[in-house]
C-alpha positions in Angstrom: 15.7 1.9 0.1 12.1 0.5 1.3 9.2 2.8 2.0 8.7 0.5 4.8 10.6 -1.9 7.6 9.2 -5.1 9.0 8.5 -3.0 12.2 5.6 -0.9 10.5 3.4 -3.8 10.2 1.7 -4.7 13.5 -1.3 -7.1 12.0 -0.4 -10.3 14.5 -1.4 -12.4 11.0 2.1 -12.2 9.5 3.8 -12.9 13.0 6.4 -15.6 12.3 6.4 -15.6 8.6 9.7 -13.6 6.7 8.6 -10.6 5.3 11.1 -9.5 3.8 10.3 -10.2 0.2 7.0 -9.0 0.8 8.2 -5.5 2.3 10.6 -5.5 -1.5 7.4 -6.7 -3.6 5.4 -3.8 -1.9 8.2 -1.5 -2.9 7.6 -2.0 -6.6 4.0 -1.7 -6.3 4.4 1.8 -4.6 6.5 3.1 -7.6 4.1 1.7 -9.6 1.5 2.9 -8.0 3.3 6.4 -8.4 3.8 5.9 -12.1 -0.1 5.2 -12.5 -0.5 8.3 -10.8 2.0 10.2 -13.1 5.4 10.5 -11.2 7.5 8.9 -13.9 10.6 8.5 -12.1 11.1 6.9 -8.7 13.8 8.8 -7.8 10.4 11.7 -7.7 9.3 10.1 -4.7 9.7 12.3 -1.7 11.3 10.0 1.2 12.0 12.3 3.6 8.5 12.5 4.6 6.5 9.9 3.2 2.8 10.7 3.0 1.6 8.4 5.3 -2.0 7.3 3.1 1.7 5.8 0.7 2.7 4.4 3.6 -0.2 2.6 4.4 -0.4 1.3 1.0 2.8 -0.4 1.6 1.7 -1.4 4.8 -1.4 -3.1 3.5 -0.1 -4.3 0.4 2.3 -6.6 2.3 -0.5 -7.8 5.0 -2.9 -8.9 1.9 -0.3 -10.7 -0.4 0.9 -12.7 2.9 -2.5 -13.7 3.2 -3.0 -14.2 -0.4 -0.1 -16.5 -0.3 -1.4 -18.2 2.9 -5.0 -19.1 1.1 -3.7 -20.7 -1.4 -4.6 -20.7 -5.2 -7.0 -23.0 -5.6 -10.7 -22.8 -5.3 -12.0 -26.1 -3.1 -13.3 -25.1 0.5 -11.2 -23.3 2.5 -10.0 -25.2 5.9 -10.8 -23.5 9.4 -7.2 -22.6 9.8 -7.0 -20.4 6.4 -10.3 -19.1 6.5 -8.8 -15.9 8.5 -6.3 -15.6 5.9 -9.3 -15.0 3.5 -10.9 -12.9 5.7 -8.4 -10.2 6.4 -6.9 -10.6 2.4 -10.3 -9.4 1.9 -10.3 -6.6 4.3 -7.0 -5.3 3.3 -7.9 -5.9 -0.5 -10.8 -3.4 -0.2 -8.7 -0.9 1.8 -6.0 -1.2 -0.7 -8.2 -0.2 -3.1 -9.4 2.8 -1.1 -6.4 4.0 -0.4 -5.2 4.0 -4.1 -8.3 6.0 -5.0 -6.8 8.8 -2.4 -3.6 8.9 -3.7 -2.6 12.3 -5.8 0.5 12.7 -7.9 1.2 15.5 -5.1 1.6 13.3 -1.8 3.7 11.1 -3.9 6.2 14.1 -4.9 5.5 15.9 -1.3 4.3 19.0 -3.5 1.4 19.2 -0.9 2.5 20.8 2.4 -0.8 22.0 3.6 -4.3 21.5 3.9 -5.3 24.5 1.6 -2.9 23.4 -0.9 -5.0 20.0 -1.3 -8.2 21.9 -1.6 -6.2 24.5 -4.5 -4.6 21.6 -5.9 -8.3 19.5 -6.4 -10.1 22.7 -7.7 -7.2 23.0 -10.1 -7.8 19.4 -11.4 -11.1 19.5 -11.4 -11.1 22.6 -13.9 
């Protein structure tokens, strides 16, 4: 099962390409993502309701590798026609990375329900 379908990615950048191995590769990187963040087993992963901050990591991990495969992978001057490719691999390359930093073992499992729980579940961390 994918965290994600082709229909959750509205960027216009990836209109017309096949997605599809993109939407698989972004699966692994969400269990691994999860397994960085301690949930061992993939089967741990609530599905029901996916946090949507895991989600959006899918979501932007897809748009950035199809861009990353669209530049290229070598290091002479971009052409005019790739040079948005760079530009929004760049953007979605710094939000992946934000969004990672959010990311608790808790929205991963769906052991957070509610707001205070986030707060109680930080102070409990934090020691």
């Amino acid at each position: 099962m994918s965290y994600i379908e082709t229909t959750d990615i509205t960027d216009t950048i990836v209109v017309g390409f096949d997605i599809d191995d993109y939407i698989t590769e972004s699966d692994a990187a969400v269990n691994d993502l999860a397994e960085r963040k301690g949930v061992r087993d993939s089967d741990d992963i609530e599905t029901d309701s996916l946090h949507f901050k895991i989600k959006r990591y899918a979501i932007v991990y897809v748009i950035m590798r199809v861009c990353q495969d669209k530049m290229g992978t070598n290091n002479t001057d971009l052409p005019v026609e790739i040079e948005k490719y760079a530009v929004k691999y760049e953007i979605y390359r710094k939000e992946l990375a934000s969004i990672d930093k959010q990311i608790t073992y808790e929205m991963i499992t769906g052991e957070v329900n509610e707001i205070r729980d986030r707060t109680t579940s930080s102070r409990a961390i934090r020691g």
